[in-house]
C-alpha positions in Angstrom: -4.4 30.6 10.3 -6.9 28.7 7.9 -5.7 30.5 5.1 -2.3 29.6 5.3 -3.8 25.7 5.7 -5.4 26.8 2.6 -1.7 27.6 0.7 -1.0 24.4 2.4 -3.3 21.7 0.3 -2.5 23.6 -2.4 0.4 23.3 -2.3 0.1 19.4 -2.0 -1.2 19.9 -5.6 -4.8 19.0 -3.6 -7.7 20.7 -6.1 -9.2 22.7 -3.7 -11.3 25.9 -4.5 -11.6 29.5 -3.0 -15.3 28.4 -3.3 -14.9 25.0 -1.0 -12.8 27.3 1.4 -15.3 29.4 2.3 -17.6 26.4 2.6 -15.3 25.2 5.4 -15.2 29.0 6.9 -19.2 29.2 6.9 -19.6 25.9 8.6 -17.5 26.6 11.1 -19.1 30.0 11.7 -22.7 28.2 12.1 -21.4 25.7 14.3 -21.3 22.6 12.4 -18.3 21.5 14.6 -18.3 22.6 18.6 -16.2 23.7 20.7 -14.0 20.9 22.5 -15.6 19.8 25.5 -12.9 19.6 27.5 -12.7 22.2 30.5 -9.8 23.4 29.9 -10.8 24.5 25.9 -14.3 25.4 26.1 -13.6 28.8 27.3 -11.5 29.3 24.6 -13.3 28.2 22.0 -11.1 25.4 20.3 -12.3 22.9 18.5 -11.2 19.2 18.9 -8.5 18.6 16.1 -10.7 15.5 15.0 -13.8 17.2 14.6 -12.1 20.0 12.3 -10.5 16.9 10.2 -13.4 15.6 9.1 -15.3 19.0 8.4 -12.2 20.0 6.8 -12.1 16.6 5.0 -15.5 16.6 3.6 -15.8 20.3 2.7 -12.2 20.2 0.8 -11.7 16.8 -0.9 -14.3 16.1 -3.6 -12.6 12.4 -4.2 -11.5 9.3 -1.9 -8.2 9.4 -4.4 -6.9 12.7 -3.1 -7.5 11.8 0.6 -4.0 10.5 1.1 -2.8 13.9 0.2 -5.3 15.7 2.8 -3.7 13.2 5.3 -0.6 14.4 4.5 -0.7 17.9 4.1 -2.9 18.0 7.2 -0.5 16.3 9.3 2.4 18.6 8.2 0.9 22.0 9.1 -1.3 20.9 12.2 2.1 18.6 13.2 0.6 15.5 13.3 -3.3 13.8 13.2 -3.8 11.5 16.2 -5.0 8.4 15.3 -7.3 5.9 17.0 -5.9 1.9 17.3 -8.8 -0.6 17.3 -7.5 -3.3 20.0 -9.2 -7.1 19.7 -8.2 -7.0 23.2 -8.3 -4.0 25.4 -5.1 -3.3 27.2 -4.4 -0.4 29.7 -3.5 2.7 28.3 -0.9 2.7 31.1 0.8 0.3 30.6 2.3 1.5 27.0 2.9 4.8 28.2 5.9 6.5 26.8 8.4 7.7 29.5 11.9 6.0 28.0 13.5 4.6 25.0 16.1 2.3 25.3 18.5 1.9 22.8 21.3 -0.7 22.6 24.6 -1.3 21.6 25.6 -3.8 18.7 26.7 -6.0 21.5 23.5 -5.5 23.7 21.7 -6.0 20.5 23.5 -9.5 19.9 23.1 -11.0 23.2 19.5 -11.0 22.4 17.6 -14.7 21.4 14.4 -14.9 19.3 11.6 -16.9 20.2 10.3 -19.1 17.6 6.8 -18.8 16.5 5.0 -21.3 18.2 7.0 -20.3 21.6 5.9 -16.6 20.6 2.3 -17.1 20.7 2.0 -19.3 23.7 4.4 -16.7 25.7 1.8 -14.1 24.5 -1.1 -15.7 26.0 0.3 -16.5 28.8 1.7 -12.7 29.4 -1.7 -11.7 28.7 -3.2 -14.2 31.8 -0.4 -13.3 34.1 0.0 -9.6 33.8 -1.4 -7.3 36.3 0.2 -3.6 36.3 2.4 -1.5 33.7 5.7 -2.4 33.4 8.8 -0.2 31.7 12.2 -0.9 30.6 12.0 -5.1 30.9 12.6 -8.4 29.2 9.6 -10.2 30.2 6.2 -8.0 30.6 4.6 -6.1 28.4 5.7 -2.9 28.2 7.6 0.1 26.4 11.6 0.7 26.0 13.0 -2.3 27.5 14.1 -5.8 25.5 10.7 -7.9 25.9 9.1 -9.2 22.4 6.1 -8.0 23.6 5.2 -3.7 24.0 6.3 -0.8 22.1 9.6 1.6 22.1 12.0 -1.2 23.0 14.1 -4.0 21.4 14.1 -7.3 20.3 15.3 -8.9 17.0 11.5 -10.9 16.8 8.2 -9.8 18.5 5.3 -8.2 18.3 4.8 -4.8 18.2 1.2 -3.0 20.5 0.6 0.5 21.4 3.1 1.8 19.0 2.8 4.4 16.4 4.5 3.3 13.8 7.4 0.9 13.0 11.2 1.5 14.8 13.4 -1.6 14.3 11.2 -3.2 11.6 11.5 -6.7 13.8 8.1 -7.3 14.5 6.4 -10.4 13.3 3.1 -9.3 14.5 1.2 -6.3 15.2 -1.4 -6.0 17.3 -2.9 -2.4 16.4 -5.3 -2.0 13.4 -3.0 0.2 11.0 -4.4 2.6 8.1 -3.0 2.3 4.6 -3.5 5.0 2.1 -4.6 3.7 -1.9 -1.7 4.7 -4.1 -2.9 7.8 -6.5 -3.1 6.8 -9.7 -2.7 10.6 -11.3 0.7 11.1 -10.2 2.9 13.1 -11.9 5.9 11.8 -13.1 8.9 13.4 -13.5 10.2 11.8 -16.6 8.5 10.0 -19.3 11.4 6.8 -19.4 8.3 4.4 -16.9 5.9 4.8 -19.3 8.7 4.0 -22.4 9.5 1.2 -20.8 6.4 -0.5 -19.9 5.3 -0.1 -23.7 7.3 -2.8 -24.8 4.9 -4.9 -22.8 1.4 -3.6 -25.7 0.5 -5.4 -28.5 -1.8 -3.7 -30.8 -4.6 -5.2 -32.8 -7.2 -4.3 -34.5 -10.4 -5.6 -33.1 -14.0 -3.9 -33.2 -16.3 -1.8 -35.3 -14.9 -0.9 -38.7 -15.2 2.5 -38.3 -11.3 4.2 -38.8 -10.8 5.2 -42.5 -8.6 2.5 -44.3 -6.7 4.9 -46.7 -4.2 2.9 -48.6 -6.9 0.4 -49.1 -9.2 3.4 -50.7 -6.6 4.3 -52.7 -6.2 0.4 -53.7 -9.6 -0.3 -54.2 -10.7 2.9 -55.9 -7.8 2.7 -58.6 -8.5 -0.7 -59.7 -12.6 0.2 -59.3 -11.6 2.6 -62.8 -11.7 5.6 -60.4 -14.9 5.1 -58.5 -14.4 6.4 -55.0 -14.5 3.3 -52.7 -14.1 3.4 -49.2 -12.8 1.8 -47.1 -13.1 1.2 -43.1 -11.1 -0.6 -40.7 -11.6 -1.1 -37.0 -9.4 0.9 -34.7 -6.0 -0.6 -33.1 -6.4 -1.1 -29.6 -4.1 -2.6 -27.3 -5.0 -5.8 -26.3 -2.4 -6.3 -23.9 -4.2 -8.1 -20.0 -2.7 -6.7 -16.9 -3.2 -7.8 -13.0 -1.4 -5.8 -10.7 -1.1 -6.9 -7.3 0.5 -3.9 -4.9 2.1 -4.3 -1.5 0.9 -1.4 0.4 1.8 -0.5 4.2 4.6 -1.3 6.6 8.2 -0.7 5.0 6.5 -0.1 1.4 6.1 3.6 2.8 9.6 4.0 2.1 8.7 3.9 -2.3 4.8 5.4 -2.3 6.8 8.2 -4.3 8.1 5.4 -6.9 5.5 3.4 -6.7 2.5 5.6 -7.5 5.1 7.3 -10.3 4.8 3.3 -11.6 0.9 2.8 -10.9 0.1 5.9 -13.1 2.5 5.2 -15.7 0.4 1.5 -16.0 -3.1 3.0 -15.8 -1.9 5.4 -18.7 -0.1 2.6 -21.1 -2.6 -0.5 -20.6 -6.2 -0.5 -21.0 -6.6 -3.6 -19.9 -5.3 -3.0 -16.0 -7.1 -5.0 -12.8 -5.5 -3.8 -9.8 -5.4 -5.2 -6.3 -3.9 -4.3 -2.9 -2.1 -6.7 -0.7 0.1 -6.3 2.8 3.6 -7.8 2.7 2.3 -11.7 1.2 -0.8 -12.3 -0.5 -3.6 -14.4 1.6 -6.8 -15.5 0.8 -8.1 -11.9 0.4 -6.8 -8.3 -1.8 -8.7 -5.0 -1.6 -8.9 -2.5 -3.9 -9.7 0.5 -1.5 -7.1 0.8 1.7 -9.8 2.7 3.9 -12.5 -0.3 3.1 -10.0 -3.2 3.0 -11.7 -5.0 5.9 -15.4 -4.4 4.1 -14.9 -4.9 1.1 -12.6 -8.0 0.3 -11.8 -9.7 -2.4 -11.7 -13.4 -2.3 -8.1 -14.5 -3.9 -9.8 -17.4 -5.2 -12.5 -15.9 -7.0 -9.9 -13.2 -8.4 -8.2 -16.8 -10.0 -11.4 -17.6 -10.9 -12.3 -14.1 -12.8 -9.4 -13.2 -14.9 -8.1 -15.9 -17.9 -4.6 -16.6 -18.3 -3.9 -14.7 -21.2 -3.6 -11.9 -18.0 0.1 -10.7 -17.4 1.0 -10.7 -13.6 2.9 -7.8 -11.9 3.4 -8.2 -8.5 4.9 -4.9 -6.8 6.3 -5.0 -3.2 10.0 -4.9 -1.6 9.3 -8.7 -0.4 10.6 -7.0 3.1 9.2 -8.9 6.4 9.7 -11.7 8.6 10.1 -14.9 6.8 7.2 -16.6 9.0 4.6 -14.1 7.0 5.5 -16.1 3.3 6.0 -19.9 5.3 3.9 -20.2 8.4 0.0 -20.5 8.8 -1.1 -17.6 10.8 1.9 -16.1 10.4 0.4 -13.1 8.8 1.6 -9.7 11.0 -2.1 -8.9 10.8 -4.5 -11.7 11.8 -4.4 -15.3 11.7 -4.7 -16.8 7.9 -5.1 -20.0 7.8 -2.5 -21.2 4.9 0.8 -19.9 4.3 1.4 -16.7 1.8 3.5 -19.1 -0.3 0.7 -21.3 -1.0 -1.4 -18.8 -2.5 1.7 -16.9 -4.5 2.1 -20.9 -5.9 -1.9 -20.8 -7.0 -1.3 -17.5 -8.5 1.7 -17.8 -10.2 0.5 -21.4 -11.4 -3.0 -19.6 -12.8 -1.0 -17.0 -14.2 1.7 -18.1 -16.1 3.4 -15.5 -17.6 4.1 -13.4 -14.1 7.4 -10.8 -12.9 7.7 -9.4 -9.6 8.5 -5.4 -9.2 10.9 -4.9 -6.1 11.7 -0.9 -5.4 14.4 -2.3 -2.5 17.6 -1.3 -4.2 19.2 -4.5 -5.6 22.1 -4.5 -3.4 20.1 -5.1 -0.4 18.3 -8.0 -1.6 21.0 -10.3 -0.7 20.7 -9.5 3.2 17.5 -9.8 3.2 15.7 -13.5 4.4 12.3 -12.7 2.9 13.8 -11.5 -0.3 15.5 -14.6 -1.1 12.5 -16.4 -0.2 10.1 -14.3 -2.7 13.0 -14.8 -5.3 13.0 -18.7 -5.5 8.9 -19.1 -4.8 8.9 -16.7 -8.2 11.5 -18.9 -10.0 13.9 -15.4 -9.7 11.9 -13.6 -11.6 11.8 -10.6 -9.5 13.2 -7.5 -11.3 14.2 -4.1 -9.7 12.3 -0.4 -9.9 14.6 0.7 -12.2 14.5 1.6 -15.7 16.5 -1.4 -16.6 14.7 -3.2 -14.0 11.1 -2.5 -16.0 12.2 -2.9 -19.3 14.1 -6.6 -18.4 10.8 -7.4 -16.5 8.7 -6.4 -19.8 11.1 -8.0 -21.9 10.2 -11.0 -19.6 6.6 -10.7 -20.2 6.5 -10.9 -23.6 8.2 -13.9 -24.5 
């Protein structure tokens, strides 16, 4: 069984020895991990599927890069890795228990009024006073598969989304679990070379430095008219001096482009030496991260990361501007806690720091026009918002260098 896992990460192109295998096999043997302790496994012998993740984890992966891989590959031969939500408030596990999904006609669908914000949040608190036992298949409680705004596994064109795996209708506004995003890896390998063409119109060479790269039209110059008397030469090397800050949207409906979007990330770390990355979730707040898995440890103040870089720094935001139009206009209308200014405030102090800035979209183009948020992003960036596509990068280059 273990060996076929093996075959498994590598075939998720994880580098993964014969060597750290039988690391994995030898801990196992000496117990490192028990046996689950659950009554119905212990005479068996199994070991809890957690416990085995993070020996496998920790034996296998030598770099944090390459765990979004692991994750991957592990969840596709062991079917799936349960995951743990980190409630502010605890609810009963009973009460979002999956017995039914309900799933509604175009005319159901229709019938079906969104709250505005403010009435959102108060009828959450109040739901939250009032409610006393599980409910299923409603428009009122919280529950699963009925049409309330608040639960998981039902509908409703504006709510917020608790106890849920993972996103159905993308109509949420708010979600109450703590989710996991995975960094985008950086050493991707692209299929063709045309990212990397295209984002070269964006360098601009000069030579700065130590003189220390043989000058030899200038030898040949100099020694000719020195009578023949070798003299060399030396000029400094030409370097790129090109500034870039790219700001990611990671999570959510960006799932749908990591493909495209690491293919773009590694292409960027290749052509500019100058890159400053940061991670953002839907809108940029008054935090980034740079690592997904420590995003809530270690922040980065938005301000300070005005304060850091000088303007001669090109901005690139990346992210399919896809998400309730509260997240971008409304305080606290973030769909992960409650900031306290609006996204487009801080876009507006970046963009205004910033001044030569484009933003990346990998939606396809011909959605853009049905989509609120979208045309939102499009006027707060003065339409400067350029699709992931060939054309897309080199218009947005061509942009950038003017």
């Amino acid at each position: 069984m273990l060996l076929d896992f093996f075959y498994t990460l590598r075939a998720a192109k994880l580098p993964v020895s014969v060597r750290e295998y039988l690391t994995l096999l030898e801990a196992l043997q000496k117990g490192v991990v028990g046996p689950n302790t659950s009554p119905a496994d212990s005479e068996s012998g199994a070991y809890s599927i957690d416990d085995f993740y993070f020996l496998a984890r920790t034996t296998l992966v030598k770099d944090e890069k390459n765990y979004d891989k692991f994750d991957r590959a592990f969840g596709a031969y062991f079917k799936g890795v349960e995951l743990l939500s980190d409630f502010s408030k605890e609810l009963p596990a009973e009460w979002l228990r999956k017995n039914l999904e309900k799933f509604l006609t175009p005319e159901e669908q229709a019938k079906l009024q969104a709250m505005g914000w403010n009435e959102l949040m108060e009828t959450l608190k109040k739901r939250l006073d009032e409610q006393k036992e599980r409910h299923e298949g409603g428009g009122k409680w919280i529950g699963t598969g009925g049409t309330s705004p608040f639960g998981a596994y039902g509908h409703n064109p504006q709510g917020i989304r608790i106890g849920q795996d993972k996103s159905r209708n993308r109509s949420a506004v708010k979600v109450w679990d703590q989710r996991a995003y995975q960094d985008y890896d950086d050493t991707q390998e692209l299929g063709t070379r045309n990212i990397k063409v295209a984002l070269r119109r964006l360098r601009k060479y000069a030579r700065e430095g130590h003189e220390e790269e043989l000058d030899l039209d200038e030898t040949i110059h100099k020694t000719a008219a020195n009578a023949g008397f070798l003299d060399i030469k030396m000029r400094p090397e030409r370097h790129n001096k090109v500034k870039v800050l790219l700001l990611m949207d990671v999570g959510g409906t960006m799932d749908d482009h990591i493909q495209r979007v690491e293919e773009l990330f590694s292409a960027a770390t290749t052509e500019f030496k100058h890159l400053e990355f940061f991670y953002f979730h839907n809108c940029v707040y008054d935090f980034m991260w740079k690592n997904n898995r420590r995003r809530f440890a270690e922040k980065f103040d938005t301000w300070d990361i005005i304060r850091k870089y000088n303007k001669d720094y090109k901005l690139i935001f990346v992210g399919d501007a896809t998400m309730s139009p509260y997240e971008i206009l409304q305080p606290g209308g973030s769909v992960e806690y409650n900031n306290e200014e609006a996204g487009a405030e801080w876009l507006q102090r970046l963009m205004n720091a910033f001044p030569k800035f484009a933003w990346i979209n990998p939606e396809p183009q011909g959605v853009w026009q049905y989509r609120q948020s979208i045309a939102v992003i499009q006027q707060l960036v003065h339409n400067k918002m350029y699709p992931l596509t060939l054309q897309g990068l080199d218009e947005a280059m061509r942009h950038l260098t003017k």
